[in-house]
C-alpha positions in Angstrom: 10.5 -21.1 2.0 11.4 -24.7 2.9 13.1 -25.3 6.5 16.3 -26.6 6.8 16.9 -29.2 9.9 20.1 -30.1 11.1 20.8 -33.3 13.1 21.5 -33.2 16.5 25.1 -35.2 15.9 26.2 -32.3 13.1 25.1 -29.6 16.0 27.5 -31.3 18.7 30.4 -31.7 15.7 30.2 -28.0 15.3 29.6 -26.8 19.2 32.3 -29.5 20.3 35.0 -26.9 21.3 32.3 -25.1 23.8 30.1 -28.1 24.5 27.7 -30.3 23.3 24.3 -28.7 24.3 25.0 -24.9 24.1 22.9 -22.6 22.4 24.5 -21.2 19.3 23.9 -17.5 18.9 23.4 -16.3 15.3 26.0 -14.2 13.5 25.3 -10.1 13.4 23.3 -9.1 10.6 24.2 -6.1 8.3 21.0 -5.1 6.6 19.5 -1.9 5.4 15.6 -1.5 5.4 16.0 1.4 3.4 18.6 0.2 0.7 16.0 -3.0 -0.5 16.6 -5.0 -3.5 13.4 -7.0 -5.4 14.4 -10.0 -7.5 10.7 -11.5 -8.1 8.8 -11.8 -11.1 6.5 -8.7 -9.9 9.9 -6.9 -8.7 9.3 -3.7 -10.2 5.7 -3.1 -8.6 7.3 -4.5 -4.9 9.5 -1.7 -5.1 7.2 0.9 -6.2 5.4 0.2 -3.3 8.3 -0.1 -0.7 9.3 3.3 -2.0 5.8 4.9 -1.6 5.3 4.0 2.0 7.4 4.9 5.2 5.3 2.3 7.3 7.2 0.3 8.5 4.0 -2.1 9.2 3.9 -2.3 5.4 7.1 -2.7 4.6 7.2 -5.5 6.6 5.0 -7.5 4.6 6.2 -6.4 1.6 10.1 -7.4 1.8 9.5 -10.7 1.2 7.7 -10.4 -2.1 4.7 -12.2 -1.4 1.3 -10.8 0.3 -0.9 -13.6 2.4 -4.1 -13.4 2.6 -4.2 -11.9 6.5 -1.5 -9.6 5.3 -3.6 -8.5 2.9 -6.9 -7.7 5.5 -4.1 -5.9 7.5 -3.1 -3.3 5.3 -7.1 -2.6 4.0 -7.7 -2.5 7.6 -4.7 0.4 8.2 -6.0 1.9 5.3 -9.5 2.2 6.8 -8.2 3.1 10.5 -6.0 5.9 8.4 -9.8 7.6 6.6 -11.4 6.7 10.4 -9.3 8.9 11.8 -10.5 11.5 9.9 -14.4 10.4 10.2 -15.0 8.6 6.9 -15.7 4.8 7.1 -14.9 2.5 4.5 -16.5 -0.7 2.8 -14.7 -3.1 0.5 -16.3 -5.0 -2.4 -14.3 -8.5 -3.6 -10.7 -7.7 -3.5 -9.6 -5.8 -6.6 -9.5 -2.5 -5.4 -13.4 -1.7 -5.4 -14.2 0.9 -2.8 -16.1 2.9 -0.9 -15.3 5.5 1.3 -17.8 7.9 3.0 -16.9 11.1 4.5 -19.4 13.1 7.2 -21.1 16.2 6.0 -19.0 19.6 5.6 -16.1 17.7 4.2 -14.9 19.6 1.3 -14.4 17.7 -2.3 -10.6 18.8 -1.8 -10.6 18.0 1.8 -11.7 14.5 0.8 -9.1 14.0 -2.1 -6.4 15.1 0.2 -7.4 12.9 3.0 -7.7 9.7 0.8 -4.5 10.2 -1.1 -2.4 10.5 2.3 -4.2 7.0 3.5 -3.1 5.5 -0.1 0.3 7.3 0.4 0.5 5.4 3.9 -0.5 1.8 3.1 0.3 1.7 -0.7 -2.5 -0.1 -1.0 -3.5 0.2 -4.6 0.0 -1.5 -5.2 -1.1 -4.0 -2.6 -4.3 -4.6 -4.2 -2.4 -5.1 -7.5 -0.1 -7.3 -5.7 -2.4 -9.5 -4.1 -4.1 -10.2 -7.4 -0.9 -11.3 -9.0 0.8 -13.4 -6.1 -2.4 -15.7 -5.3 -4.2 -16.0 -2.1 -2.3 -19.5 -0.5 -1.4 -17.9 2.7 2.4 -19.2 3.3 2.7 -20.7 6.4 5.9 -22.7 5.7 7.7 -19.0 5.6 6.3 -18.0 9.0 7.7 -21.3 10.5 11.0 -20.4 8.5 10.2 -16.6 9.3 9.9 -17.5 13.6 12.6 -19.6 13.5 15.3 -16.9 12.0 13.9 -14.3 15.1 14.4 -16.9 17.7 18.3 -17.4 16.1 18.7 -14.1 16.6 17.2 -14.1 20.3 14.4 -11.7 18.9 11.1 -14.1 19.4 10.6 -16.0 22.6 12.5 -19.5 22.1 8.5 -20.7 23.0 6.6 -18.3 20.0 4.6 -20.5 17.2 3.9 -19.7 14.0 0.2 -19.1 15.2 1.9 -16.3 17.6 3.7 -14.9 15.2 0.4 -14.9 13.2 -2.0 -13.4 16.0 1.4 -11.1 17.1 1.5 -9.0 14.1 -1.4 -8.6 13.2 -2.4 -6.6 15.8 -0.6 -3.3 15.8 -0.6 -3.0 19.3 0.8 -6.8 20.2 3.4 -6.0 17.2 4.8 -3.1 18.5 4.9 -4.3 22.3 6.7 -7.3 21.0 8.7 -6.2 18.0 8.2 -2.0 18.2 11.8 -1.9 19.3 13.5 -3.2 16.3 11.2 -1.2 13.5 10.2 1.8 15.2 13.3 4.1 15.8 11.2 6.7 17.6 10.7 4.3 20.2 13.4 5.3 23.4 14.6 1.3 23.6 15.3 0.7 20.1 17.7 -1.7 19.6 20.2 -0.6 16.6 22.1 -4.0 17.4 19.4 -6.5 16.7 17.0 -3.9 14.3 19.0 -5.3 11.2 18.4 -8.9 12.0 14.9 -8.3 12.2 14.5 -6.8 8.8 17.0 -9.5 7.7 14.5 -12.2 8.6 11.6 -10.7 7.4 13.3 -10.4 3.8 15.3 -13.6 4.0 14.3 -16.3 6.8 17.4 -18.1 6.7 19.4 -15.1 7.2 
C-alpha cells in the first residue's frame, strides 16, 4: 500500500467552513468481519482460511491478503501456545510446514489427534504455512504506516503510535488486546460496536 499525503493548503480549502487547523474526524465505517470478500491472486486459499478460524488474532492478519514474516512467527507461535496448553511442546524445521510436536507420556494416539487438529482448527496454520510460501517473505512496512495511519483517522491508535508500535503492539497478545481488545473481542464488557467496524476496515483496506 502506498500512502497518500495531502498538502496542508488542500486540508485548510476543505476545513475552511470550521477552521483552518481542526482535526477532521473520519467518516463511520460499515464493515462486516464476518461477510469478507478475497480478490488476490491466492483468494481462494485466504478465504479457506478466514473461514476455518474464529480467531480473531488470525483473521487479522489474514484480511489483507498478505502474511509478513512476524505475522507469520505469530501464528506458529499461537499454534504452539494452543499444544502447550495441553503439555506438548513443539519445534519447527524451515518454514514449510515441517513439524514436530511432542506430547507427555499417557497421552492417548486419539487424545493426540484430537488435540492437534483443534490447534490447526484455531490458527489455520497449514493454510498459513501455504500462504506464506506463496506471498514471499518482504515484510510490508509501507502497509503498517498506511495501516497506523487509517486507526489514528478513526481516533483508534494514539495520534503518537509508530509503525514500530504498531509492530511491537500486536504482536503481543496481551499489548493487542489491552490496546485493541475492545474493537475485536466482543466478549470483552467495553466493546465498542461504534468504532469495531473501522478497525476491521483498516485492517482489510488502510485507506478506508
Amino acid at each position: 500500500m502506498r500512502k497518500t499525503f495531502t498538502s496542508l493548503s488542500a486540508l485548510c480549502i476543505v476545513a475552511m467552513l470550521a477552521g483552518c487547523g481542526q482535526s477532521q474526524s473520519a467518516q463511520p465505517v460499515d464493515f462486516d468481519k464476518n461477510d469478507v470478500t478475497f480478490t488476490g491472486a491466492n483468494s481462494i486459499t485466504y478465504e479457506k482460511a478466514y473461514n476455518s478460524t474464529k480467531s480473531d488474532v488470525v483473521r487479522k492478519i489474514l484480511i489483507d491478503e498478505h502474511i509478513t514474516d512476524a505475522e507469520f512467527d505469530q501464528i506458529r507461535q499461537l499454534y504452539a501456545d494452543c499444544l502447550g496448553e495441553k503439555g506438548a511442546t513443539v519445534e519447527y524445521e524451515g518454514t514449510d510446514g515441517r513439524r514436530s510436536e511432542r506430547f507427555p507420556p499417557g497421552v492417548s494416539v486419539d487424545q493426540i489427534d484430537e488435540y492437534i487438529q483443534e490447534c490447526v482448527a484455531d490458527t489455520a496454520l497449514p493454510y498459513v504455512e501455504q500462504l506464506h510460501q506463496l506471498d514471499g517473505q518482504d515484510p510490508d512496512s509501507d502497509s503498517v504506516d498506511a495501516l497506523v495511519a487509517c486507526l489514528k483517522r478513526h481516533d483508534i491508535a494514539d495520534q503518537a503510535m509508530t509503525a514500530d508500535d504498531y509492530k511491537r503492539i500486536v504482536t503481543d497478545p496481551d499489548l493487542d488486546d489491552e490496546y485493541f481488545g475492545k474493537y475485536f473481542n466482543e466478549q470483552r464488557s467495553d466493546y465498542d460496536a461504534e468504532k469495531s467496524p473501522a478497525y476491521w476496515a483498516c485492517n482489510a483496506n488502510p485507506n478506508s
